[in-house]
Structure formats: structure tokens, C-alpha cells
ROKE-767736 format. One record per atom (N, C-alpha, C, CB): residue in three letters; x, y, z. Coordinates in steps of 0.001 Angstrom, whole numbers, plus 500000, padded with zeros to 6 digits. Glycine has a CB too. Layout:
% residues N
ALAXYZ/...
% end
This chain:
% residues 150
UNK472562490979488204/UNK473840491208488845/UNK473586491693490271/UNK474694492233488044/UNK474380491162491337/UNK473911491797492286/UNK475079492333492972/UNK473056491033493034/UNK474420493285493319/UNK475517495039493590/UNK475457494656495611/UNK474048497543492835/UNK474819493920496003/UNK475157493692497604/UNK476922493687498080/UNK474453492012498023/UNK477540494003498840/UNK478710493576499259/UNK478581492145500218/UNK479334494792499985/UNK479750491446499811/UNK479783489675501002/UNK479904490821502177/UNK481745487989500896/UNK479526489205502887/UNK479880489305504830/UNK481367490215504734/UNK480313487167505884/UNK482414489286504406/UNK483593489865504000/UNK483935491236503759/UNK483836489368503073/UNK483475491741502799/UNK483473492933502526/UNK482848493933503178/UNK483198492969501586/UNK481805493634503958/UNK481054494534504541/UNK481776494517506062/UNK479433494142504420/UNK482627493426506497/UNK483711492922507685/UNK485013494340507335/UNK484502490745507270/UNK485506494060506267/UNK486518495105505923/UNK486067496458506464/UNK486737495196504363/UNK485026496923505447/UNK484426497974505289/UNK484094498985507037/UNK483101497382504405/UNK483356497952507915/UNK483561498244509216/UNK484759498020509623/UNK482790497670509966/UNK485327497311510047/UNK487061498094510784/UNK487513498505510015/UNK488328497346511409/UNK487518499139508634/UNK488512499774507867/UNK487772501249508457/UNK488599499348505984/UNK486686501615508159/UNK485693502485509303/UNK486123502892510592/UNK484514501728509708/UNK485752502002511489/UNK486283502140512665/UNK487341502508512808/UNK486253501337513228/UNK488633501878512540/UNK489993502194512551/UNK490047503923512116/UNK490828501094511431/UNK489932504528510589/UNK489640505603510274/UNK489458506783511405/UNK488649505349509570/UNK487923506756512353/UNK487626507335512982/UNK488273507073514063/UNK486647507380512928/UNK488672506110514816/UNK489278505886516063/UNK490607506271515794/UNK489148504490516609/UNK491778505963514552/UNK492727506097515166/UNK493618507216514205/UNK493260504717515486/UNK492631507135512736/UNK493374507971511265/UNK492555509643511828/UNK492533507084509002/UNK491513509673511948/UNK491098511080512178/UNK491674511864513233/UNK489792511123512401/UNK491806511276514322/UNK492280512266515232/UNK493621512629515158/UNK492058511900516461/UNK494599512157514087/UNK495971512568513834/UNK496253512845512994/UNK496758512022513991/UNK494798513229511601/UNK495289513545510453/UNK495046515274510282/UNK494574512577509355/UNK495075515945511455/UNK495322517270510969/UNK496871517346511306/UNK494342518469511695/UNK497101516981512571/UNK498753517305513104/UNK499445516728511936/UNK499359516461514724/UNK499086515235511356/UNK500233515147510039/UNK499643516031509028/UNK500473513492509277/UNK499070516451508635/UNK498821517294507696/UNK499275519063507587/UNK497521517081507701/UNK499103519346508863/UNK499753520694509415/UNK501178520699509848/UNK499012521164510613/UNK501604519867510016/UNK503212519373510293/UNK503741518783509288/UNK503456518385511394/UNK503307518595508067/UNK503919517765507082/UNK504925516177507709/UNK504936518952506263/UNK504001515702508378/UNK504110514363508885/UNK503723513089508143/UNK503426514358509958/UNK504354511941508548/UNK504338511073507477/UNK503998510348508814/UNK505641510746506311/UNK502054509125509164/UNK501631508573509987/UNK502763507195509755/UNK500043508520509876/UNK503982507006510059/UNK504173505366510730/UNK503676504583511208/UNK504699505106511414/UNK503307505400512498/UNK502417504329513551/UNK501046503958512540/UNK501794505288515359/UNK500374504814512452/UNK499341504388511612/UNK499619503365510468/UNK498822505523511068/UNK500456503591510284/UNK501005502282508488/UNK501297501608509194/UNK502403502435507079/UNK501562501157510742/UNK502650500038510991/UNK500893499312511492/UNK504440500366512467/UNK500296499994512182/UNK498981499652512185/UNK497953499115511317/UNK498615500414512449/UNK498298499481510386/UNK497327498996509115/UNK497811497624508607/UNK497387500109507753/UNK499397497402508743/UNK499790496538508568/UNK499439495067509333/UNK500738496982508569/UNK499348495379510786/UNK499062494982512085/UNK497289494330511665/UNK499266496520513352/UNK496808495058510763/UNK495318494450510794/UNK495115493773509033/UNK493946496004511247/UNK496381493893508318/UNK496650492856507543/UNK495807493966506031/UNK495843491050508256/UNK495765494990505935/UNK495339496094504693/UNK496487495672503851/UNK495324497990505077/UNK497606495370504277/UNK498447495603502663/UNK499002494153502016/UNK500074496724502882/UNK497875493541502811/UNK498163492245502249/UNK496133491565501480/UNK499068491082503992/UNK495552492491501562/UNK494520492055501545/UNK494068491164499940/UNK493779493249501981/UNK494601492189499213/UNK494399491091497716/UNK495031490046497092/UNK494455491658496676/UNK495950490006498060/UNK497026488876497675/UNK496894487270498665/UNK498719489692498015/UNK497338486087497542/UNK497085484988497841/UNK497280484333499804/UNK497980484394496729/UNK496565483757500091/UNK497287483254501563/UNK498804482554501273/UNK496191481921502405/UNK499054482229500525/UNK500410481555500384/UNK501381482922499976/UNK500382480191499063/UNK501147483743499716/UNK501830484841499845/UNK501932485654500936/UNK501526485452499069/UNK500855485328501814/UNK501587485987503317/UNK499564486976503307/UNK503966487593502979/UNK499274487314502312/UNK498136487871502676/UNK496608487466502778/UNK498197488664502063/UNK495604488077502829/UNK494408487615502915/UNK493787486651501969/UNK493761488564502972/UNK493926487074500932/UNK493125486406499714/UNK491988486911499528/UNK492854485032499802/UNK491710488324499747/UNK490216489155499083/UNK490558489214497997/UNK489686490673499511/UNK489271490118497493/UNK489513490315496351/UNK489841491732496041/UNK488565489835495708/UNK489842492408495008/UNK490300493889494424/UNK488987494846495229/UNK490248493981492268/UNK488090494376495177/UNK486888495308495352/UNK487239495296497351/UNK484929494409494553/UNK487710494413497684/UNK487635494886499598/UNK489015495717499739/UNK487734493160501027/UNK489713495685498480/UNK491092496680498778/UNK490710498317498792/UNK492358496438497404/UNK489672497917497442/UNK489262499796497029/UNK488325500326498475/UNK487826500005495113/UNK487576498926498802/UNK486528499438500204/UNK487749500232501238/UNK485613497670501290/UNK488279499315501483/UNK489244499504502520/UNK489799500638502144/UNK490218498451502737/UNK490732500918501296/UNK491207502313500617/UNK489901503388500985/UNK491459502108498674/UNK488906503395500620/UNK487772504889500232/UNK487725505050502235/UNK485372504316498995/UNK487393503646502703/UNK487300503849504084/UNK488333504612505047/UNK487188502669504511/UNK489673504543504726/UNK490628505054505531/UNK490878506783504587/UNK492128503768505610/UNK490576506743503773/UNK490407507950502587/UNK489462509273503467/UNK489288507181500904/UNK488278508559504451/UNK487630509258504546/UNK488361510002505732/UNK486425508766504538/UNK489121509485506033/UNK489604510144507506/UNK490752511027507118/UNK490164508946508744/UNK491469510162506248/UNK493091511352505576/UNK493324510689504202/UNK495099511177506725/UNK493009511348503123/UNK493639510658501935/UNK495016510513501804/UNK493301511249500830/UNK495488511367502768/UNK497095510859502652/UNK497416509414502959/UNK498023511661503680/UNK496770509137503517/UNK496618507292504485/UNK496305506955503137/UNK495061506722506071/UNK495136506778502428/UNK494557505900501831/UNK495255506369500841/UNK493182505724501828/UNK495959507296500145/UNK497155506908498895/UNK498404505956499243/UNK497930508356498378/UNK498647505961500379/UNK500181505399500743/UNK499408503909501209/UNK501307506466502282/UNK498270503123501339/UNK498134501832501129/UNK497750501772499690/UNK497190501197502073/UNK496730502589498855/UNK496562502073497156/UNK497867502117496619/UNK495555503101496092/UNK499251503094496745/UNK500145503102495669/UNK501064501527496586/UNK501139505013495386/UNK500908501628497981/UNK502069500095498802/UNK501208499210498069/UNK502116499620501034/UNK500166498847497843/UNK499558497677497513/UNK499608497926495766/UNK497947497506498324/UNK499256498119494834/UNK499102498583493504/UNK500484499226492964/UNK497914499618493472/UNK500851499514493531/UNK502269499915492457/UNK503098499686493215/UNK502594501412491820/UNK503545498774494541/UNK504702498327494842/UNK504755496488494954/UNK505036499133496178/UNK503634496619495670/UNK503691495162496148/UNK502664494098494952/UNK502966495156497975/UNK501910494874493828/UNK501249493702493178/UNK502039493695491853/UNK499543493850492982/UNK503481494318491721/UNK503960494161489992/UNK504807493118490783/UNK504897495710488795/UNK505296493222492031/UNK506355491738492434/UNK505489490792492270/UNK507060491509494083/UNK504117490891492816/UNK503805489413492972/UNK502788488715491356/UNK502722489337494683/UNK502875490220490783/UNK502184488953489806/UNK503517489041488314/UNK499918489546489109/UNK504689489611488651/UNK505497489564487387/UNK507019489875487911/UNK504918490737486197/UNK506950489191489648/UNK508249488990490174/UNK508975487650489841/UNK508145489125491582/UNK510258487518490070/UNK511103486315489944/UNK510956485663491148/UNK512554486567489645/UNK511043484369491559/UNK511251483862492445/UNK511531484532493751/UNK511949483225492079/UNK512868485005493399/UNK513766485665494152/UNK513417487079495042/UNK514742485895493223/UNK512387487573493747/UNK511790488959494112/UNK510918488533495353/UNK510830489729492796/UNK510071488239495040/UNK509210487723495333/UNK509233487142497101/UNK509142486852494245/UNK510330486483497154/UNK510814485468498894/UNK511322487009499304/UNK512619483661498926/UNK512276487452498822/UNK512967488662499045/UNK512197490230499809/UNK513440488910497583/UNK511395490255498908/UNK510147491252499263/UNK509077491450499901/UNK509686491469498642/UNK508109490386499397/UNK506905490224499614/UNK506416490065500944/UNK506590489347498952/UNK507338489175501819/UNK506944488951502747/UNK506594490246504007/UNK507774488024502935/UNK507949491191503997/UNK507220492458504807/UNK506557493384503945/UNK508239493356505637/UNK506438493344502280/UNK505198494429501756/UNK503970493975501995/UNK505145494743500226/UNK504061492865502344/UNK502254492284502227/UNK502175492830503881/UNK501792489911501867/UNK503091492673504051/UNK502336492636506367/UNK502814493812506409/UNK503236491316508166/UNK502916494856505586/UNK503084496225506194/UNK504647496669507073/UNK501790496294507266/UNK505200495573506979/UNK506647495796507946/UNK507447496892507083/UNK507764494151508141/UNK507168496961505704/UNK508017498032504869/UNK507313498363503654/UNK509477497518504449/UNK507960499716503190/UNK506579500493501970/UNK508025500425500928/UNK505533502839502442/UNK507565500263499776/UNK508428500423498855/UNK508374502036498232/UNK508141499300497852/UNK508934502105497454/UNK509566503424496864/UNK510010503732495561/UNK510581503681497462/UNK510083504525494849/UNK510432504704493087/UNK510441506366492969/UNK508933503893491813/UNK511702506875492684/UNK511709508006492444/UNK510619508240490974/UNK513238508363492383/UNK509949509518490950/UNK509178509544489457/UNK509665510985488843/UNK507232509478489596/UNK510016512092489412/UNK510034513283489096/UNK511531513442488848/UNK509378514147490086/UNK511717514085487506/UNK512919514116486884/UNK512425515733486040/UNK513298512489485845/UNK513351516373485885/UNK513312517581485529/UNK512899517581483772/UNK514749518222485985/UNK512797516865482870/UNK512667516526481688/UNK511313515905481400/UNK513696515758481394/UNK510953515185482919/UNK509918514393483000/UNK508395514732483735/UNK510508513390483556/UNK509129516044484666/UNK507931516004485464/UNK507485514762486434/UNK506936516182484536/UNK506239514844486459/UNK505915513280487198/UNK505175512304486074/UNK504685513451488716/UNK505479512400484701/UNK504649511462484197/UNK506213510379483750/UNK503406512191482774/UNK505891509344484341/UNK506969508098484746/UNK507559507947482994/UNK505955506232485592/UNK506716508137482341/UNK507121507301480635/UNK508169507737480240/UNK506158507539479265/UNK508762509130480198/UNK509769510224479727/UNK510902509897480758/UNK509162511937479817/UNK510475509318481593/UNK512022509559482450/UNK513222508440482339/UNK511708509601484174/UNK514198509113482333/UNK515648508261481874/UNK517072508513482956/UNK516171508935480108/UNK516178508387484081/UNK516817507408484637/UNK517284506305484918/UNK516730507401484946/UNK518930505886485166/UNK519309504129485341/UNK519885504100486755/UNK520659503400484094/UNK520126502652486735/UNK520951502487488007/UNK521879501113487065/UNK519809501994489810/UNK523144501512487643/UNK524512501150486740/UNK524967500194488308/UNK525876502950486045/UNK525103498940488450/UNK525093498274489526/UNK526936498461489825/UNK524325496637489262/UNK527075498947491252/UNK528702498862491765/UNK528201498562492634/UNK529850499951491895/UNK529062499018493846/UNK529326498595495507/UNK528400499040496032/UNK530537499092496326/UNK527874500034496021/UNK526779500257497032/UNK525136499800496067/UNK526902502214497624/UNK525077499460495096/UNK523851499303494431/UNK523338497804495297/UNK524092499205492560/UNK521959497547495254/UNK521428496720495612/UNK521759495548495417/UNK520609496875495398/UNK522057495881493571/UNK521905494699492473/UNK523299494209492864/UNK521649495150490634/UNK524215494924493524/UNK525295494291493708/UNK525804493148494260/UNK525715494842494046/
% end
């Protein structure tokens, strides 16, 4: 078995690097001491195509594989894990249940700015009964006028 990383991956791995130190480190104490949420930085990451990286080219993203997402993730991790949770949960729990168990609809609808970073999705989890473990919670959404589904 061989444990080498591709050209590819070792391509990620440096600008996911670089980027980190050049542009995630020097602003991850002020968001961290300010309870700041990096935009520019996410709109950036987007800009170099991270939240599209495991997903098909006909879906708008790269077409790596799982292993240059986690590179990429540990790489921007090293500078602020706050960064590198808000691309593993945008990529892994927003943008890959649309694309591998979305409808059509979901799918044209969504995908196109979660993969390029233009927008982060969202899911309330913490419910007073529930805590944060998602299984217990019973919450609905009852579709009227202002609901999405509407």
C-alpha cells in the first residue's frame, strides 16, 4: 500500500498551507478575542475552490477526493480551528447530504453557491431536551408564508 500523497494532494496541502499562514494566522487571534466570525476568509476559501473540493466537476467542484478535503481541513486547522470546522461541517454536513441524497431540485437550487463558497448552510442542533446531540431533538417546521417550503 502506498502511504505517499499524489502531485494533487501534496498541490492542496501547500496552498491550503500557505493560505493558513499568509492570510488565516494573522487574523485568527482578533476573531478569536472578539468573538468574530472570518467572512473574508470563507469568501476566500471559496475563491480558491476548498468547499467544492470533493465534489464532482459537473457539480460545480473539483473532483478530489475525501483524503485532499481532510489535508486541506488539518492545513487551515493549523492556523484557527475555527476556519477548519466551518469548511469540514460547509462541506460534510451541509453541502455533501444535498449532493449525494438531494432531489433534483435541491441540488440546482443549492449546490451551486455551497460548492463555490458564495453561502454556508445552517441547522439549528441545541434544544433544551436535547442538548447538542441532534437524535433527541423535536423540532418541526410546519410550512406557511414565511417558510421556505412555501
Amino acid at each position: 500500500m502506498d502511504f505517499e500523497l499524489t502531485s494533487e494532494q501534496q498541490a492542496i496541502r501547500e496552498t491550503c498551507r500557505d493560505f493558513a499562514r499568509e492570510v488565516i494566522a494573522p487574523a485568527a487571534e482578533d476573531l478569536d478575542r472578539n468573538h468574530k466570525f472570518g467572512y473574508d476568509i470563507v469568501r476566500q476559501m471559496g475563491e480558491l475552490g476548498l468547499f467544492g473540493l470533493p465534489f464532482a466537476e459537473e457539480a460545480g467542484g473539483a473532483g478530489a477526493d475525501f483524503l485532499s478535503l481532510c489535508i486541506a481541513i488539518e492545513e487551515i486547522s493549523r492556523a484557527d480551528a475555527g476556519i477548519g470546522i466551518t469548511l469540514e461541517a460547509a462541506v460534510c454536513l451541509g453541502s455533501s447530504p444535498i449532493y449525494e441524497f438531494g432531489t433534483p431540485e435541491q441540488k440546482e437550487r443549492w449546490l451551486p453557491d455551497l460548492v463555490a463558497g458564495r453561502k454556508l448552510w445552517a441547522f439549528g442542533l441545541t434544544e433544551p431536551e436535547a442538548g447538542s446531540d441532534a437524535a433527541p431533538s423535536s423540532s418541526s417546521l410546519t410550512a406557511g408564508p414565511t417558510s421556505p417550503r412555501a
